[in-house]
C-alpha beads as a LAMMPS data file, in Angstrom:
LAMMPS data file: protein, C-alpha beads

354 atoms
353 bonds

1 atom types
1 bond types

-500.0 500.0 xlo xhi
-500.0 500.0 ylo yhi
-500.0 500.0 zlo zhi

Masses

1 110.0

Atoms # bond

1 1 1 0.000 0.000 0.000
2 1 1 2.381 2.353 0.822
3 1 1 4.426 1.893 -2.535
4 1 1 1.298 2.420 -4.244
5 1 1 1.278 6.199 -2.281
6 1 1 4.681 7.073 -3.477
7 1 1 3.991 6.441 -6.847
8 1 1 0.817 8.514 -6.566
9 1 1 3.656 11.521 -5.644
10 1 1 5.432 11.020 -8.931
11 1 1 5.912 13.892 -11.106
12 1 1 4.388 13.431 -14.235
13 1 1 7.724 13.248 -16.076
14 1 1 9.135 10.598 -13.657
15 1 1 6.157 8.014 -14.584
16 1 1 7.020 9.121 -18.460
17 1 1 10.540 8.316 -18.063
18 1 1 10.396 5.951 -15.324
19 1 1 13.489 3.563 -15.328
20 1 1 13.036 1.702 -18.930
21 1 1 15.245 -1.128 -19.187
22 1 1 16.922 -1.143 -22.893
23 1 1 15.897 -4.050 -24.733
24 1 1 19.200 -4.732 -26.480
25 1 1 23.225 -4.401 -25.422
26 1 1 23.174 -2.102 -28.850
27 1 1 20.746 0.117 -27.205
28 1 1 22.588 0.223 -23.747
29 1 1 25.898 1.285 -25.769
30 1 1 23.816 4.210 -27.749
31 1 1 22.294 5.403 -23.715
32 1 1 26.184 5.933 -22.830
33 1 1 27.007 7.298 -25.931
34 1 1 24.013 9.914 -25.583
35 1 1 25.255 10.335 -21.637
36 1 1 28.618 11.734 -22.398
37 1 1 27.738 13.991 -24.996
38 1 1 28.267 17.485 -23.831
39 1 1 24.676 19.103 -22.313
40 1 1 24.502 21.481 -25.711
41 1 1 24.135 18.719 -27.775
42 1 1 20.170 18.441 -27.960
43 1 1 19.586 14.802 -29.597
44 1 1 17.401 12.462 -28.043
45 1 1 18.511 8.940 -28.174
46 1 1 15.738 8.300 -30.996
47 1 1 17.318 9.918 -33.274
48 1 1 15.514 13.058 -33.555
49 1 1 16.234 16.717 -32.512
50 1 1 14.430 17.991 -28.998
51 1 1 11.805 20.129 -31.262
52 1 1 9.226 17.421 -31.273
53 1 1 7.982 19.041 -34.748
54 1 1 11.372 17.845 -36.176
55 1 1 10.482 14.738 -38.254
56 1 1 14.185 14.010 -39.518
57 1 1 16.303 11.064 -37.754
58 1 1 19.864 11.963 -37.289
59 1 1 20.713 8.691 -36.533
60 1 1 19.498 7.162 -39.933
61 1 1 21.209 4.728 -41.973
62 1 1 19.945 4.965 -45.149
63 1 1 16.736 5.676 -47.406
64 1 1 14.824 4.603 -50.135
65 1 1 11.917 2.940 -51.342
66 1 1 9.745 0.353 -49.379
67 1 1 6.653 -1.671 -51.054
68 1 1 3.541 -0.147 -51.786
69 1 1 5.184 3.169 -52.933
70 1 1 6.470 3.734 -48.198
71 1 1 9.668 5.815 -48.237
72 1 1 11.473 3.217 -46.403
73 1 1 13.885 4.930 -43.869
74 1 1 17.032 2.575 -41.973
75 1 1 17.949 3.477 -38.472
76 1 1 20.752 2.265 -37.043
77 1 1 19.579 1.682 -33.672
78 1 1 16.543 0.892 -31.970
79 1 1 14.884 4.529 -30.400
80 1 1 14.141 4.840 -26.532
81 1 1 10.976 4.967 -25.631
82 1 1 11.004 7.500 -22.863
83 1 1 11.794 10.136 -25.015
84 1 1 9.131 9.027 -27.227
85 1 1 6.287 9.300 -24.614
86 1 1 7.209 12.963 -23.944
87 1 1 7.004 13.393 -27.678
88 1 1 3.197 11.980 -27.267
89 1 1 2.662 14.338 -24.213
90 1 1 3.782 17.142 -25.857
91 1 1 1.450 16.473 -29.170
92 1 1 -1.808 17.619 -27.131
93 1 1 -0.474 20.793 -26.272
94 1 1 -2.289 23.027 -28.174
95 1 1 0.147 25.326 -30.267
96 1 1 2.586 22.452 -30.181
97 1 1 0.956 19.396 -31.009
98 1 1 0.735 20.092 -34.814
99 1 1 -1.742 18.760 -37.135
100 1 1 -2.850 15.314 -37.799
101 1 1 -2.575 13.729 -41.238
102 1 1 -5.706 12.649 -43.079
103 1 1 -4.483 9.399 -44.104
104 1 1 -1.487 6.533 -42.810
105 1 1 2.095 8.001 -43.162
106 1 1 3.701 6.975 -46.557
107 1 1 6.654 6.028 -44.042
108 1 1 8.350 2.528 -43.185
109 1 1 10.734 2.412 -40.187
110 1 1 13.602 -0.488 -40.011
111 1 1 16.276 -1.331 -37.942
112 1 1 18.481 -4.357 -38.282
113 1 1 20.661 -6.746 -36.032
114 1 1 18.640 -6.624 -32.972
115 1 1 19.686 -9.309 -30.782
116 1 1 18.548 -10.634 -27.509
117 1 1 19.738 -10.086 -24.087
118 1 1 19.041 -13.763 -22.501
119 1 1 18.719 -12.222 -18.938
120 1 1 16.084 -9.599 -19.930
121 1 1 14.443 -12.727 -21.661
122 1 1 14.278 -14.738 -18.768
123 1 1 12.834 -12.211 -16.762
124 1 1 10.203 -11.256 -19.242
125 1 1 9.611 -14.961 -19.177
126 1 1 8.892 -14.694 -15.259
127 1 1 6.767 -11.628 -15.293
128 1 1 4.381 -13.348 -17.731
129 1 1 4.396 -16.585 -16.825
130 1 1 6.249 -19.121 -19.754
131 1 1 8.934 -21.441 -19.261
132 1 1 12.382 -20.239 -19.111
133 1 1 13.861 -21.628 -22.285
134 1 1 16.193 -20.325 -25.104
135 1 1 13.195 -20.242 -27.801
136 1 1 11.026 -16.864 -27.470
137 1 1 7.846 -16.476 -27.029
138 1 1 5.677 -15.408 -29.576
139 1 1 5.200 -12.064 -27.438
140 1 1 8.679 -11.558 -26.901
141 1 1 9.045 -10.131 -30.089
142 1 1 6.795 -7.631 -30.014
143 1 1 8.857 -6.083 -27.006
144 1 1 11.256 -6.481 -28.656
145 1 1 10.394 -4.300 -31.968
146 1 1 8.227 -2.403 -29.966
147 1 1 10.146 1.242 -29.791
148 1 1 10.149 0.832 -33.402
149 1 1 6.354 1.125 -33.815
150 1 1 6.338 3.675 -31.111
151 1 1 8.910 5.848 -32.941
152 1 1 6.593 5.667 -36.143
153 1 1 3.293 6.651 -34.085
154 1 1 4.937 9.861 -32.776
155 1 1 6.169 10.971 -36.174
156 1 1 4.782 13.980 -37.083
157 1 1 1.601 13.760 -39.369
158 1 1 0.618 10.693 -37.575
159 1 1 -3.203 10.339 -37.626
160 1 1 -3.759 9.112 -34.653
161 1 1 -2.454 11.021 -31.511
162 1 1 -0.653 8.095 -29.296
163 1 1 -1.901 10.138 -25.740
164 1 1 -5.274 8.280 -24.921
165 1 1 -5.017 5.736 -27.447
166 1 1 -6.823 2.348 -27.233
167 1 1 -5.032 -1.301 -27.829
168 1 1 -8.320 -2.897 -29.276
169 1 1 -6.448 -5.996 -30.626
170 1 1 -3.477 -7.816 -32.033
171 1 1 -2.679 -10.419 -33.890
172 1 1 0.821 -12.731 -34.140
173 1 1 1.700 -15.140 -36.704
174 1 1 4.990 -17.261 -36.143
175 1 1 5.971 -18.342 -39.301
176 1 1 8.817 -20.619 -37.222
177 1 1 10.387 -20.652 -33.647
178 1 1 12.960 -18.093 -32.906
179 1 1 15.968 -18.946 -30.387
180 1 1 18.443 -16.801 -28.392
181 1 1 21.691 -16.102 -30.650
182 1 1 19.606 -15.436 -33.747
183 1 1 19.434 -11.129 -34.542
184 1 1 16.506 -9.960 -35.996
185 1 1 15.950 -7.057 -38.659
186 1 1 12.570 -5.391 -38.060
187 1 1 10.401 -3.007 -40.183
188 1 1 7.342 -1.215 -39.531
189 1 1 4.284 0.746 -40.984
190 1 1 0.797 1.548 -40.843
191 1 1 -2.202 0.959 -42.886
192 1 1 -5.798 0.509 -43.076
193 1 1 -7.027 3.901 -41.512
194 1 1 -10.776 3.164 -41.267
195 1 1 -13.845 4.658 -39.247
196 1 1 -15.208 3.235 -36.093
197 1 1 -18.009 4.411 -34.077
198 1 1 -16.180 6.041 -31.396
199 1 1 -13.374 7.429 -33.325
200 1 1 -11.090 6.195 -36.215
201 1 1 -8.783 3.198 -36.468
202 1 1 -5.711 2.066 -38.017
203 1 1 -3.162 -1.055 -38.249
204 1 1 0.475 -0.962 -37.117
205 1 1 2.181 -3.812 -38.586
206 1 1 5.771 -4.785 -37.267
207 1 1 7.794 -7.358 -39.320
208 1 1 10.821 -9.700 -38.066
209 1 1 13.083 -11.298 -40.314
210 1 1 16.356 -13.600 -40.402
211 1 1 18.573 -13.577 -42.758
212 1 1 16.202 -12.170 -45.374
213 1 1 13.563 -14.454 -44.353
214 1 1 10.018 -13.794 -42.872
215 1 1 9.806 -14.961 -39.380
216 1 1 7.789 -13.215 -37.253
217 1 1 4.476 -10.646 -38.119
218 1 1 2.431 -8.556 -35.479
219 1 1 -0.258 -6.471 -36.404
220 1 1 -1.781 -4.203 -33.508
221 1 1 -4.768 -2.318 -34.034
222 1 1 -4.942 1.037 -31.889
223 1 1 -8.797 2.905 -31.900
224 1 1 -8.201 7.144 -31.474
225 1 1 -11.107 8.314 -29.875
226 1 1 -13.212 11.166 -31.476
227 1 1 -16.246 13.338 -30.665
228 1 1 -16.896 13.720 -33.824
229 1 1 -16.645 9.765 -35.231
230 1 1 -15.737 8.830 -38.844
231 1 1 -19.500 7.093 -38.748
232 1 1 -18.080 3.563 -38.800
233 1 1 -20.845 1.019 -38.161
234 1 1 -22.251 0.416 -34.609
235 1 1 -22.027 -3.278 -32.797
236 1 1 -24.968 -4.795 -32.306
237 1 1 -24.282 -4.959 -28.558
238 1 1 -27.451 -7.052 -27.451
239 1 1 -26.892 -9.379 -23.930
240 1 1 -23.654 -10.264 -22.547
241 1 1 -23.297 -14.343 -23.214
242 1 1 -22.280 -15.780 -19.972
243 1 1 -18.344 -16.631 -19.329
244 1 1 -17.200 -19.977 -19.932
245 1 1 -16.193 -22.327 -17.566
246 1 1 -12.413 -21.357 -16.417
247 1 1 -9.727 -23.146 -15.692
248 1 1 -7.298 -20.930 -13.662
249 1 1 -8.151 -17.983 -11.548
250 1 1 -4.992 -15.040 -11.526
251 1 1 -4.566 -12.446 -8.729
252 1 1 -3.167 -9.775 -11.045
253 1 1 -1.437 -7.212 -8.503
254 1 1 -0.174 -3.376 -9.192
255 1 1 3.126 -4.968 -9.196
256 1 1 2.201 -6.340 -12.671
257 1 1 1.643 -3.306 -13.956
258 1 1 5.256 -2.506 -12.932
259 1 1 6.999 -5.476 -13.931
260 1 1 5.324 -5.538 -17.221
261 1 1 6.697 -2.108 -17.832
262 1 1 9.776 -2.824 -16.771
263 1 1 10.201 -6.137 -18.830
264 1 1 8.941 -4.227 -21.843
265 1 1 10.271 -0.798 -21.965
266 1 1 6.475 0.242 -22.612
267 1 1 6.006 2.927 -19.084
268 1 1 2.697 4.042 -20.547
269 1 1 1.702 5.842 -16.853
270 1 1 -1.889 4.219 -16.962
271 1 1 -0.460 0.461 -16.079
272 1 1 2.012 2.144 -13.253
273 1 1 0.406 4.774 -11.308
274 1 1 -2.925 5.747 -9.683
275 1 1 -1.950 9.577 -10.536
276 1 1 -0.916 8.636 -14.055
277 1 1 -3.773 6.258 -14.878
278 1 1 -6.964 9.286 -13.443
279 1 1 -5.009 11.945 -15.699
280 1 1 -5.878 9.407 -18.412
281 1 1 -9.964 9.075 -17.671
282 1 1 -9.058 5.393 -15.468
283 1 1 -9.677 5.232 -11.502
284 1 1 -6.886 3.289 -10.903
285 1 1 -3.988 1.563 -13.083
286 1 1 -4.607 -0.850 -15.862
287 1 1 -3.046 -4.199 -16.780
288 1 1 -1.067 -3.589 -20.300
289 1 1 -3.021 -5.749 -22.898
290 1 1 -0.066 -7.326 -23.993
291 1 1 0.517 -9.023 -20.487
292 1 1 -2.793 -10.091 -20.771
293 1 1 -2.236 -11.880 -23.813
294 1 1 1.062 -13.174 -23.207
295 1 1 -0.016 -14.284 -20.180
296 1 1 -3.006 -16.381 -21.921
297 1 1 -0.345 -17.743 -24.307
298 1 1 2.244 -18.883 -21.341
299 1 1 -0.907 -20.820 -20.189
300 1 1 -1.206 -22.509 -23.782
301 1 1 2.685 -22.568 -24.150
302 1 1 2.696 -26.824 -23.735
303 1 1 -0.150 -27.283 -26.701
304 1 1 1.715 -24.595 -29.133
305 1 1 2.768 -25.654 -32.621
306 1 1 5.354 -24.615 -33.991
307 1 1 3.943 -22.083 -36.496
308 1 1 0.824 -20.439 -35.805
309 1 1 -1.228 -17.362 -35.669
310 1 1 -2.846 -16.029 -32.218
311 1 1 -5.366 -13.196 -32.951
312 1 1 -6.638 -11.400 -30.143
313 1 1 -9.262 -8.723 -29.066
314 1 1 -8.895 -6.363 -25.915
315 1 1 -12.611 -5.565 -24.314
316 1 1 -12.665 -3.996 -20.749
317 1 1 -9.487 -3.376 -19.198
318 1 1 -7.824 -5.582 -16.241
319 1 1 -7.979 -2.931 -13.487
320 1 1 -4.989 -3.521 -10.868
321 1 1 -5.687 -5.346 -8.719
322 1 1 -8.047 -7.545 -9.499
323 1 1 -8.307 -11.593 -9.968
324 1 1 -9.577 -12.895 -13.345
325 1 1 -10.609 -16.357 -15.185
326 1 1 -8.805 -17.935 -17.589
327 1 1 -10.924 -20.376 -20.091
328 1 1 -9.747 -22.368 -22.785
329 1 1 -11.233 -25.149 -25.516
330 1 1 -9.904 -27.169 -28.320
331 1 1 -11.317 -26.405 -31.862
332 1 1 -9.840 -28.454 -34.466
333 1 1 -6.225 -27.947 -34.389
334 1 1 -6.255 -24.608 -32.446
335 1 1 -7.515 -23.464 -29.694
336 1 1 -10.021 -20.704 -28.186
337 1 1 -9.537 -18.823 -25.213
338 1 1 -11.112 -16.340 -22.897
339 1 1 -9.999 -13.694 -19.662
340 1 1 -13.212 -12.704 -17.478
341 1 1 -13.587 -11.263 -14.332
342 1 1 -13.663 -13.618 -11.781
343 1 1 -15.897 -11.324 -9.884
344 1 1 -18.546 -10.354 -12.571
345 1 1 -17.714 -12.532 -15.977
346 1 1 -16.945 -9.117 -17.740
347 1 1 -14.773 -10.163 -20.382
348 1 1 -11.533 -8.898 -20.826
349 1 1 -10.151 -10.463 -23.933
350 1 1 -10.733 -12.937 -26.291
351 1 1 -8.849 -14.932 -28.481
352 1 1 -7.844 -17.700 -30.882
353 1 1 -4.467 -19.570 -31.956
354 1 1 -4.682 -21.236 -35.473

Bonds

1 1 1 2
2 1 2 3
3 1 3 4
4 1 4 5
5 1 5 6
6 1 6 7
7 1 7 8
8 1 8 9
9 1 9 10
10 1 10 11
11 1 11 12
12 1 12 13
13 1 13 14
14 1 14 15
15 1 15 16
16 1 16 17
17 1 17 18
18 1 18 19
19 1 19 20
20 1 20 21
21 1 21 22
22 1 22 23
23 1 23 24
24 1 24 25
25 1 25 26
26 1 26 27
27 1 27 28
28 1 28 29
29 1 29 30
30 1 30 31
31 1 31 32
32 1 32 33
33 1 33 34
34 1 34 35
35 1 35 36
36 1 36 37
37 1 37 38
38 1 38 39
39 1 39 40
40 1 40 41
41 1 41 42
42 1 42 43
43 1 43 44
44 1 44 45
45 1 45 46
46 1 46 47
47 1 47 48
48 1 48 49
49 1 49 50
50 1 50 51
51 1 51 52
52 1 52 53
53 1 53 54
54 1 54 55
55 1 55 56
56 1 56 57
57 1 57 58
58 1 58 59
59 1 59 60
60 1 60 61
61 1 61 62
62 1 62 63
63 1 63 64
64 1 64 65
65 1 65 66
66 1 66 67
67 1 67 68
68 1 68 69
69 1 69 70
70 1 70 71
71 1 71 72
72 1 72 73
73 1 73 74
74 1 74 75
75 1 75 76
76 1 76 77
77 1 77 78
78 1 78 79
79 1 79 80
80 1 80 81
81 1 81 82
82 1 82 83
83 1 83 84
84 1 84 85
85 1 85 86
86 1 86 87
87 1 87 88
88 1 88 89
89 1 89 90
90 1 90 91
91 1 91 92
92 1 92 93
93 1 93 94
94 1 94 95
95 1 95 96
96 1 96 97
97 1 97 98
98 1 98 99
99 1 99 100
100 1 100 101
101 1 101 102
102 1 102 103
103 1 103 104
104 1 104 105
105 1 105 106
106 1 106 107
107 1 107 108
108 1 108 109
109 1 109 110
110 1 110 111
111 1 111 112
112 1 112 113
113 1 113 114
114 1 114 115
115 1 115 116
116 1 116 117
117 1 117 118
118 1 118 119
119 1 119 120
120 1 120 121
121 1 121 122
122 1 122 123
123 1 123 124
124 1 124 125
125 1 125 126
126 1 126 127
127 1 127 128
128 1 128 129
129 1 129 130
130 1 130 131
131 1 131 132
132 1 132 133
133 1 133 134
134 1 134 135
135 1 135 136
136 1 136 137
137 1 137 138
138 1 138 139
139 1 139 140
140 1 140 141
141 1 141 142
142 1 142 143
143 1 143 144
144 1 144 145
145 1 145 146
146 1 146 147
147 1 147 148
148 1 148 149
149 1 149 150
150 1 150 151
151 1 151 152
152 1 152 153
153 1 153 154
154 1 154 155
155 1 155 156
156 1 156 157
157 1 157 158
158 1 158 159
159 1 159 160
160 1 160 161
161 1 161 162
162 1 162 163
163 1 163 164
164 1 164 165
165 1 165 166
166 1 166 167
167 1 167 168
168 1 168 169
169 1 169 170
170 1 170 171
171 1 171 172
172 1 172 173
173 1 173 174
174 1 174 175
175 1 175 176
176 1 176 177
177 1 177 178
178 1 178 179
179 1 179 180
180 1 180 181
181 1 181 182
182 1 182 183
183 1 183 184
184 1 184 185
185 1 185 186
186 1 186 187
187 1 187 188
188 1 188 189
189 1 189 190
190 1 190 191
191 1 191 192
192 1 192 193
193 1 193 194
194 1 194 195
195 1 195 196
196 1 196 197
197 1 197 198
198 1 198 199
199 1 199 200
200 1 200 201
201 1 201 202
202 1 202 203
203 1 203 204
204 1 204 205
205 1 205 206
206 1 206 207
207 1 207 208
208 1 208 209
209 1 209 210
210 1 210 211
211 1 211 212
212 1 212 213
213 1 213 214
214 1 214 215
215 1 215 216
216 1 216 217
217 1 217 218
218 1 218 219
219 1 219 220
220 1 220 221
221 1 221 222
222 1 222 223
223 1 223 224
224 1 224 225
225 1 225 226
226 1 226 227
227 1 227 228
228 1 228 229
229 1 229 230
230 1 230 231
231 1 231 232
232 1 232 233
233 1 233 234
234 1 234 235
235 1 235 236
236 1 236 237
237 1 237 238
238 1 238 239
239 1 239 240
240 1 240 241
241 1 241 242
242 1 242 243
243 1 243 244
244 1 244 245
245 1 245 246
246 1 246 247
247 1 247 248
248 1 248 249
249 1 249 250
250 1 250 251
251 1 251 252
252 1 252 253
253 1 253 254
254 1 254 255
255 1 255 256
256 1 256 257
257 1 257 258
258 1 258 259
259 1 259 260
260 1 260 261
261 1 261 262
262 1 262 263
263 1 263 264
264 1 264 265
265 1 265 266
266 1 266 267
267 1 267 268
268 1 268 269
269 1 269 270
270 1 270 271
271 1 271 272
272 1 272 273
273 1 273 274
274 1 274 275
275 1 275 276
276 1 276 277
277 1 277 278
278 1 278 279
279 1 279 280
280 1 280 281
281 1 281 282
282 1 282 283
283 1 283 284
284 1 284 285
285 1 285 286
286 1 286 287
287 1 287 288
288 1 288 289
289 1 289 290
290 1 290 291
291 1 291 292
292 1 292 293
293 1 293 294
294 1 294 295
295 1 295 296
296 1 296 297
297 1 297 298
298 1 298 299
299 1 299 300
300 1 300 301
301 1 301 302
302 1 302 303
303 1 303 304
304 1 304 305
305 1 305 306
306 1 306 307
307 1 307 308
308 1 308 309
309 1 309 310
310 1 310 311
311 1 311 312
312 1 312 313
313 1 313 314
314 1 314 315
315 1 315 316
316 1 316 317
317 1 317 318
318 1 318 319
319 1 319 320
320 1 320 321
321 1 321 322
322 1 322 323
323 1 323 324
324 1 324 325
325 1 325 326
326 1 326 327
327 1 327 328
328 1 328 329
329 1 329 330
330 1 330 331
331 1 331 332
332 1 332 333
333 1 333 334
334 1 334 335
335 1 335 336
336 1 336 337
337 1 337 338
338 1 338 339
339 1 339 340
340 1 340 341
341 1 341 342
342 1 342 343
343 1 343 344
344 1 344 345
345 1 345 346
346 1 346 347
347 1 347 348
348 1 348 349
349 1 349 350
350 1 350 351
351 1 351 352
352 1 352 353
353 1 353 354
């Protein structure tokens, strides 16, 4: 209790910046690098000047011409997503935030050679609950790319603003295992900008490869909330079906929210802090959704092929703490699955692997 009170005395840029673990030993190297620069020399560690309006990465490796007519841009290291937040904070500001484009950025980010640090993998195996092995879970690389997405949603022109938006699903396809030792080239891009009833949605797609070869796809679908909606079609939202029958119960603590964040880089303020999650419309903090999910999959991790395609969709957040229901069935050579409330059967996600 009393940790949760100290957090709630936080300055706002404290549970921004909060103490991100880097991802990679490439991204520690580029922190010390940025650390001994003299205090006059103004570039964040993503690459970009400290005018959040600039929309030109200094630390680019190259640039040219991506499929579907995307200005593919190389960076040569993976950003820091601390820096990246503020960017986000700093894009509501009136006067500072800048306009949003009408349509998907014509923009692909990559970033090659990231490898794996097997001590921050084993402890994001902990925190979410899989077997501590040298093959990475199908989660893992989505931390992994992560920044990389983030860095694209706080370009400038982006048409969604990243402050207050919603995780609404994801979707993972392993095209075959990946193990510690092997370094992975990411890209990244957005598509599919579409209305919804409470806003407008898009796609961020983030792409792992080996050698050349297709490994690894995650596409994430955010929702930006609007007053004024794009008219997208309503949902038919009739009765609530009742849960299924579960078979595990989870206490999910605030330390959860913590750990995640820790484990991920991702210190989003609404999964760490009771201050940062009411500035953001929630009573208290939030489970991340990609705990939730990963934490679904750890429970499937003995039945998993070895290619496959787990599609999720977030409903009602996993406020912290709380204890939900996990429910799973066979269907054909998949499987479905389920997170409720223990207390109420108010679904929290809902998913599938194929």
């Amino acid at each position: 209790m009393a940790k949760d009170h100290e957090d709630d005395d936080l300055s706002l840029h404290d549970l921004i910046e909060g103490p991100t673990r880097d991802l990679t030993s490439a991204r520690a190297a580029a922190l010390a690098r940025i650390q001994a620069r003299p205090a006059s020399d103004d570039h964040e560690v993503d690459g970009t000047s400290g005018d959040p309006q600039a929309g030109q990465p200094h630390d680019q490796r190259g640039e040219g011409a991506g499929p579907e007519g995307r200005r593919r841009v190389e960076l040569e290291r993976l950003p820091a997503s601390g820096a990246l937040y503020r960017r986000a904070l700093l894009g509501v500001v009136p006067g500072v935030g800048g306009r949003r484009g009408a349509d998907v950025p014509g923009l692909e980010l990559a970033v090659g050679g990231v490898a794996v640090d097997q001590r921050h993998l084993a402890d994001y195996d902990r925190v979410c609950g899989f077997r501590l092995t040298d093959r990475l879970p199908a989660t893992y690389l989505h931390v992994l790319g992560f920044p990389l997405s983030l860095r694209l949603m706080t370009s400038p022109g982006f048409p969604i603003p990243l402050t207050g938006v919603v995780h609404v699903a994801n979707r993972i396809t392993v095209r075959r295992p990946v193990e510690v030792g092997e370094t992975v080239d990411f890209h990244t891009y957005a598509e599919n900008l579409r209305p919804h009833e409470r806003g407008r949605q898009l796609d961020v797609v983030l792409i792992g490869s080996i050698g050349g070869e297709e490994v690894w796809r995650g596409v994430s679908t955010y929702l930006g909330k609007e007053r004024a909606s794009g008219g997208g079609p309503r949902r038919d939202r009739g009765d609530r079906p009742a849960p299924p029958a579960f078979s595990a119960q989870w206490r999910v603590t605030p330390q959860v929210g913590t750990d995640y964040a820790r484990v991920s880089g991702d210190h989003n303020p609404i999964h760490t802090s009771k201050l940062g999650a009411r500035l953001f419309g929630f009573p208290r903090p939030i489970a991340h959704g990609m705990w939730s999910k990963a934490r679904c999959l750890a429970a499937l991790e003995p039945r998993l092929p070895e290619a496959y395609t787990v599609d999720v969709a977030f409903k009602l957040p996993v406020p912290l703490p709380s204890t939900v229901a996990f429910s799973a069935s066979p269907v054909g050579d998949g499987w479905d699955f389920a997170l409720h409330s223990a207390r109420d059967g108010r679904p929290h996600l809902t998913g599938s692997v194929r």
